[in-house]
C-alpha positions, 0 to 999 in steps of 0.5 A, a space after each residue: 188838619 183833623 179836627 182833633 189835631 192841635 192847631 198849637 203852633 210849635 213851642 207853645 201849648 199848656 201844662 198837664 195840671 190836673 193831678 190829686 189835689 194834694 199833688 201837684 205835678 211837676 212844672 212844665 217850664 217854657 209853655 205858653 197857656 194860649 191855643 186850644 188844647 188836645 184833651 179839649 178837642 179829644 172830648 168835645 168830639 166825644 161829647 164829654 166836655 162838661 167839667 173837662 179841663 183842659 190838658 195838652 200834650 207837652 210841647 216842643 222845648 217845654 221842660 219837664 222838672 229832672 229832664 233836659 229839653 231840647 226843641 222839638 225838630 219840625 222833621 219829627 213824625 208826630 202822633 197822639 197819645 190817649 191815655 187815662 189819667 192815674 196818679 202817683 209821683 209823676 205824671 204820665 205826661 212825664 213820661 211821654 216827655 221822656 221818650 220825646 227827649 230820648 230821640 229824635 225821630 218821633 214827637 207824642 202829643 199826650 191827650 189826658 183822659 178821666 182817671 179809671 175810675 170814670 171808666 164809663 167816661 174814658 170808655 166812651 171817648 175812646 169809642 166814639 174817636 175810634 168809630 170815626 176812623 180818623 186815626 186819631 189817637 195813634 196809641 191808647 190805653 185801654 181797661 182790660 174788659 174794652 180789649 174784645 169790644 175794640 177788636 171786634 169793631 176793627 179799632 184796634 191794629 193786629 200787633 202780632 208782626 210788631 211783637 212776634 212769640 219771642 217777645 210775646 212770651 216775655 210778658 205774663 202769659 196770662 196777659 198776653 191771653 187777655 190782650 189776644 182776639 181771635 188768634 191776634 194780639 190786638 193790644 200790648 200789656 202796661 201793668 197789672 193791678 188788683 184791689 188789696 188791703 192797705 192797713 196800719 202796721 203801728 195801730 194793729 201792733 199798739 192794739 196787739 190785733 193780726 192782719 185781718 182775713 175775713 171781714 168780719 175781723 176787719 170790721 171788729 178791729 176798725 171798730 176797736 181802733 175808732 172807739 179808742 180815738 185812733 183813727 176817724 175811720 175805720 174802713 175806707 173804700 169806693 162807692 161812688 156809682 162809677 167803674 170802681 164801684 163794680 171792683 168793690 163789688 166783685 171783690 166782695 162777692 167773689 170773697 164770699 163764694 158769689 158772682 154777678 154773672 152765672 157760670 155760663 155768662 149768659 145769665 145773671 146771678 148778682 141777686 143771689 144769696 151770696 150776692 147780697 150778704 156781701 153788698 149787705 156787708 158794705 151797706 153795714 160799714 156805713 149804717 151799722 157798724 158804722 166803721 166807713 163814713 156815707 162819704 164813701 158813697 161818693 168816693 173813687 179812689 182819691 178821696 178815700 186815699 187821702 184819709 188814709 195817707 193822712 193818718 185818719 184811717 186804719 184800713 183802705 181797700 184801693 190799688 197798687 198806686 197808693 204804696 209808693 205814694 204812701 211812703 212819700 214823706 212830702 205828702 204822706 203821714 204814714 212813712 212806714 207804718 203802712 203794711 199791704 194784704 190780701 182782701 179779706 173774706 168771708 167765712 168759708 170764702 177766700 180773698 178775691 181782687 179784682 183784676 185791673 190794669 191797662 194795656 196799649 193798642 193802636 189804631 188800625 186807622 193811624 197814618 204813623 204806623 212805624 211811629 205808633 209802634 216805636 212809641 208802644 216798643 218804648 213804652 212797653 219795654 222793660 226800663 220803661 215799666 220798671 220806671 212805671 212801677 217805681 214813680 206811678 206804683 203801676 206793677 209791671 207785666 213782664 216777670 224780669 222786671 217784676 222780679 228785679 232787684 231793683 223793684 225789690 228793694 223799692 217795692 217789695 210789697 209789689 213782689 209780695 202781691 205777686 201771686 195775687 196780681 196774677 191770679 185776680 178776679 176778672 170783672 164779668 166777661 161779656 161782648 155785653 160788658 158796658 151795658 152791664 157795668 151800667 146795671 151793676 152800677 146803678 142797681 148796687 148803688 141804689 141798694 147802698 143808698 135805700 138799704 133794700 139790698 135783695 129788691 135793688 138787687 133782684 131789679 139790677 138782675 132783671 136788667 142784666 138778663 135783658 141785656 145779655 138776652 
């Protein structure tokens, strides 16, 4: 048995139960809390067991809330599923559960990794199980910018005889090109996300305000609504020295017509003057015009979600997720009154998002490759993502399901954004890119705490520049 295998015996295992604090996941009934647990191993192995909890995969004859259970046939082909953890109305570990229950031939043990926005943590578990060779886990999610980094290591299995050009050319080909190393496809689209405006519809009509487009109008109006105890906040968004921190950035240095990295990659230009009026600006949300609280500095995407899907904020900056979860009166004070924009810009700039989303890959290391493949088919499939954007708000990578009828009815600010779904800003593209998301982290954020912007920035951009040296 490998070292990262459950030594669960079958029928017992535990639940995954670590969603937002403010949405519990639905039940697994029939579980026993007893035996050490797949994330568990998953991290420890990886050296990330402080302040993990422990989360499982679903186990044979649990029941999932909606979907029938049937006991797991000891016969199955079983195999590991790592994915980041993403919020919204149900649970990625339902949906796993859902394709268990939907044949009979393959069983998915779920490994839940830290949401996005602990990308650093997500990224380092993955590296350092894949480096091993062991191939565990069969199938796992991956950032958009790891996709280079775990082909070029022999990580990732060539998917090119699984997916040939026909199916390929049913994605957005964009995304297909991201997903390609070398003239192979060593990984398969799961959504397309981007950052964007979340803003209240019934505030900016009782205040007679447009939706703004530049950050300028944005900051005037949070400041309006705030003065006329409206909101608590004006402006909510994501500090915390972390992944997420890098697509605040990127966002607002794009919309104001800067870069971190120069145009040919190999050089730094975050210390630019455009640079640093744009982190400027979001050091002046805090400590001038006061419209977003020094919280955020702490804040990923959750904590500043749940102001704002309290009915304590006019504005958020945050990712597709938020809408559907928005619209939940089970835990949404803001059922309909809750519009979606493109991030604004400065003047002379124009909106930039930065470009999100996951995809799958294999591992060229499993031992269960037609099991691995069968899973990432499933998953992959048009039903499956249109059933990821409706319950988890996740977009989805193939135009059929993205221009249904269905998504359009339930989700029609998804096919709004489509434009800016498939024209996002890339974060730096770079072999290079997880030392320099560290730099851009750790520079940006000691610029929004001491307010020195261009010194804090001028450092970061001295590492970057030895970094890619």
């Amino acid at each position: 048995m490998s070292k990262f295998e459950t030594d669960t015996p079958i029928g017992e295992g535990v639940r995954a139960d670590t969603a937002a604090p403010d949405r519990e996941p639905a039940p697994v009934r029939g579980s026993a809390l007893a035996g050490p647990t797949d994330r568990r191993r998953f991290l420890q192995g990886a050296g990330l067991m402080a302040g993990a909890v422990a989360v499982s995969g679903l186990s044979g004859g649990a029941l999932v809330a909606g979907f029938p259970g049937t006991a797991r046939a000891q016969s199955r082909t079983e195999i590991t599923f790592a994915s980041a953890k993403f919020f919204g109305k149900q649970t990625i570990a339902e949906v796993v559960e859902m394709y268990n229950q939907a044949q009979s031939k393959v069983h998915v043990k779920y490994i839940e990794l830290p949401p996005p926005s602990s990308s650093t943590e997500v990224h380092q578990a993955l590296v350092q199980q894949l480096a091993r060779r062991s191939g565990t886990p069969d199938v796992f999610t991956q950032d958009v910018v790891w996709i280079a980094e775990f082909a070029g290591a022999g990580w990732a299995l060539p998917l090119d005889e699984y997916f040939p050009a026909a199916e390929r050319s049913n994605f957005f080909p964009g995304l297909i090109e991201a997903c390609t190393y070398q003239g192979k496809l060593t990984a398969l689209p799961w959504f397309v996300d981007s950052g964007m405006l979340y803003y209240r519809k019934d505030l900016l009509e009782g205040a007679g305000a447009k939706v703004p487009e530049t950050w300028d109008e944005l900051a005037a109006a949070a400041a309006e609504l705030q003065k006329a105890g409206k909101v608590d906040f004006g402006y909510l968004w994501q500090g915390k020295q972390a992944e997420v921190l890098v697509c605040d950035v990127v966002e607002a240095i794009a919309s104001n017509g800067g870069s971190i990295l120069g145009p040919d990659g190999k050089s730094a230009a975050i210390n630019g003057e455009k640079a640093v009026q744009a982190v400027q600006f979001l050091y002046d949300t805090i400590n001038k015009t006061k419209i977003s609280p020094s919280d955020v500095l702490s804040w990923d995407e959750e904590p500043s979600r749940l102001p704002f899907t309290g009915g304590k904020a006019a504005f958020l900056r945050n990712w597709s997720y938020v809408y559907p979860i928005a619209q939940d009166p089970s835990g949404s004070s803001v059922v309909d009154k809750v519009g979606v924009a493109p991030l604004p810009h400065f003047a002379g700039g124009k909106s930039a998002a930065c470009l999100g989303g996951y995809q799958y890959g294999i591992n060229a290391n499993t031992k269960n490759r037609e099991a691995a493949v069968d899973f990432l088919t499933w998953m992959a499939s048009p039903d499956t993502q249109l059933h990821y954007a409706l319950q988890l708000g996740l977009a989805p990578t193939r135009p059929s399901v993205f221009d249904s009828a269905k998504l359009g009815a339930e989700q029609p600010f998804m096919q709004t954004l489509k434009p800016v779904f498939t024209g996002a800003t890339p974060r730096p593209v770079t072999a290079k890119y997880a030392q320099v998301t560290l730099a851009v982290q750790s520079g940006v954020s000691r610029a929004l705490v001491s307010g020195d912007i261009k010194k804090e920035l001028d450092a970061a951009a001295a590492r970057i520049t030895s970094i890619l040296a």
